[in-house]
C-alpha positions as CSV (number, residue, x, y, z in Angstrom):
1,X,-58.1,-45.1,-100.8
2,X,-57.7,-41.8,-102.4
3,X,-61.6,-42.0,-104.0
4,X,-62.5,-42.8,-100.4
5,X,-61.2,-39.4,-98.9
6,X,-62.4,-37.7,-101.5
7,X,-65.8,-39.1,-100.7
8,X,-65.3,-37.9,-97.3
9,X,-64.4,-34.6,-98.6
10,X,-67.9,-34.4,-100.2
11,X,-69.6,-36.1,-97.4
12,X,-68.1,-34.1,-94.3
13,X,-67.3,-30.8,-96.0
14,X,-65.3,-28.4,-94.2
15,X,-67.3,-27.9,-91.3
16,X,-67.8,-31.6,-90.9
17,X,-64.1,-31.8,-91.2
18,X,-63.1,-29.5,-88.5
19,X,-65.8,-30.9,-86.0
20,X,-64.0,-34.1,-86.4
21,X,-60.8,-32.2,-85.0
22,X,-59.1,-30.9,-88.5
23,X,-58.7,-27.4,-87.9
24,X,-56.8,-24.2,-88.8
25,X,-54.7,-24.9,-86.2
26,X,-53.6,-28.2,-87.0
27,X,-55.6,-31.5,-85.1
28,X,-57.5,-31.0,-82.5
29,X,-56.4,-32.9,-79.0
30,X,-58.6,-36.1,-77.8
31,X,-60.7,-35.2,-81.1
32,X,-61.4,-38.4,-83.9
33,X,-58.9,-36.9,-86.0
34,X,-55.8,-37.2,-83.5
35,X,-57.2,-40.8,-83.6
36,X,-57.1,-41.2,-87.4
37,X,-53.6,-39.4,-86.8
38,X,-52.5,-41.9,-84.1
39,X,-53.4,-45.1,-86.6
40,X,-50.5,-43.7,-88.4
41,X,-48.0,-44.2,-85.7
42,X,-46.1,-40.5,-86.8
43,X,-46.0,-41.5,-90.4
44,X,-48.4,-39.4,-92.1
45,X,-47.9,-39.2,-96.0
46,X,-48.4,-36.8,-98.0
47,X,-52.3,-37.9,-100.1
48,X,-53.4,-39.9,-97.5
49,X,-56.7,-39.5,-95.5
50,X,-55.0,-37.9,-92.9
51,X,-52.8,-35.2,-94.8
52,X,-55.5,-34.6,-97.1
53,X,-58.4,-33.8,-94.2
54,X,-56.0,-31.8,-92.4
55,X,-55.7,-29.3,-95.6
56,X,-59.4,-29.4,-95.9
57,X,-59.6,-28.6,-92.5
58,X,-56.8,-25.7,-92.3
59,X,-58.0,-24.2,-95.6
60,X,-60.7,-22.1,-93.8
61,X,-63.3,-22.2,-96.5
62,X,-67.0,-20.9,-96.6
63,X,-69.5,-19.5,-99.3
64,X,-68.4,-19.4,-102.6
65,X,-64.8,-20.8,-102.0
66,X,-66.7,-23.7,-100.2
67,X,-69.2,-24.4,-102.8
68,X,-66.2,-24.7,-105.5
69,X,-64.0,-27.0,-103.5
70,X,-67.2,-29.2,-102.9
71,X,-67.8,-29.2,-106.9
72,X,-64.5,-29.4,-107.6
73,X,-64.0,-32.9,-105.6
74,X,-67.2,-34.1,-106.7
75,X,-65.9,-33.9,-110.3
76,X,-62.6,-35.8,-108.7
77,X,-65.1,-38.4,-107.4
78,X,-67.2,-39.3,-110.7
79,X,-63.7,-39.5,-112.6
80,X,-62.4,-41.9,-110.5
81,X,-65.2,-44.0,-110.4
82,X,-65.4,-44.1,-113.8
83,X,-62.1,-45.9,-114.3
């Protein structure tokens, strides 16, 4: 699961993250992620897709901090899939 949202991470970066409703602010009301948030049924823990979106999406990232988070995870990704 985790190599999954890390995927995501890479895929959606943080401006894809926030326009599915991960923001600064927290998640976004009637967006895709209060439904990811919802499939949880208040149980969100801490490392799963949820949690880790929602920091993506409050960390408030662009240029250079972006680029390094984005390289950064995509080093995460080839590790893992090379288990």
């Amino acid at each position: 699961m985790l190599s999954g949202v890390i995927v995501i991470g890479i895929a959606f970066p943080v401006v894809g993250v926030r326009m599915l409703g991960f923001t600064v602010l927290g998640i976004k009301k009637g967006s895709i992620a209060a439904w990811i948030m919802a499939t949880y049924l208040g149980k969100v823990t801490c490392r799963s897709a949820c949690a880790i979106m929602q920091s993506i999406g409050a960390l408030g990232l662009s240029g250079w901090k972006l680029l390094f988070v984005n390289v950064g995870l995509s080093v995460m990704v080839l590790v893992i899939l090379r288990r």
